[in-house]
N, C-alpha and C positions, 0 to 999 in steps of 0.2 A: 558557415555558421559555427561560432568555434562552442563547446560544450560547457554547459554549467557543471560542475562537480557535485550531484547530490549523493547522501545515502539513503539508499531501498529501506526498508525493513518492511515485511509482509509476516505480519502473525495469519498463522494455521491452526489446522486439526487434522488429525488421522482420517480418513474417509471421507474427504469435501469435495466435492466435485468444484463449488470453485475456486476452490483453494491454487486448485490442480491449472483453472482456467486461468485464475492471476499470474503464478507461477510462469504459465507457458507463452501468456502475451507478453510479459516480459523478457522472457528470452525470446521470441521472435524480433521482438527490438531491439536486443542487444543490449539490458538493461540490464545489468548485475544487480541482487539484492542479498540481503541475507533473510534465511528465513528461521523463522523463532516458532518451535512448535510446540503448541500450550499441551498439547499432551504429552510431550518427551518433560516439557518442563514446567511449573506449575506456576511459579516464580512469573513465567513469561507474560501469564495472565492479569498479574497484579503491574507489571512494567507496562504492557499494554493501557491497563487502564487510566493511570498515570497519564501515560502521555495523550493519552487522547483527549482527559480535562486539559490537560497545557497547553494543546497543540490550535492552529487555527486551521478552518477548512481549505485545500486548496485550490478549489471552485466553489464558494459560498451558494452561486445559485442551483447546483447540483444537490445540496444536500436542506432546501428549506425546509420542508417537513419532518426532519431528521426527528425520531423520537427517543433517541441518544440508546434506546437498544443496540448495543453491538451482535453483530453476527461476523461469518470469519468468510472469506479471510479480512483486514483489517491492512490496509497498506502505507503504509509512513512513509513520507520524502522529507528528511530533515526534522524540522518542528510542523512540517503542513501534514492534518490528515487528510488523505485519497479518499478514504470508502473500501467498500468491497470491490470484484470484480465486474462487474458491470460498469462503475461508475470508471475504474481504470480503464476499462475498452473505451470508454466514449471520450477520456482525454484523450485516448493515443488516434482513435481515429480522427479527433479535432487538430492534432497535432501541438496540442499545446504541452503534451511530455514529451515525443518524439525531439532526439538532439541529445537530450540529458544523459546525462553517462553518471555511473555511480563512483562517490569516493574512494569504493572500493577496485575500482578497475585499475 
């Protein structure tokens, strides 16, 4: 299966336990990301927000009830938002991000 090229990006916070859980199912698949920490940088909060008006969701039936409240972490593939980590655990167990390798590999 040859590899899509996307980039990660996972906004954080200092102290998030799922921040921490995003992060680590990610490298258990071998998924490179860059992570953007809204409290090392403030900036990162307002690019976050940005992109998440712009972006579309990348499993629409995962997020119907979405009350566009963000919590973190927050995980970007390209222009598609993820969700937090929960909703990333249940793509990667569905397999439908498994494969994908980041731009930045």
């Amino acid at each position: 299966m040859p590899y899509l090229q996307l980039a990660f990006l996972v906004y954080t916070i200092d102290g998030c336990p799922y921040c921490t859980k995003a992060k680590r199912l990610l490298n258990e698949h071998g998924i490179e990301y860059v992570e953007l920490n809204i409290d090392s940088n403030p900036i990162y909060q307002k690019q976050m927000d940005k992109k998440y008006k712009q972006s579309k969701a990348f499993d629409p039936k995962l997020h119907p009830k979405h009350n566009h409240r963000l919590t973190y972490p927050q995980v970007f593939v390209d222009d598609m938002w993820i969700g937090g980590s929960d909703v990333l655990e249940s793509l990667l167990q569905e397999g439908k991000i498994n494969g994908y390798r980041s731009k930045l590999a």
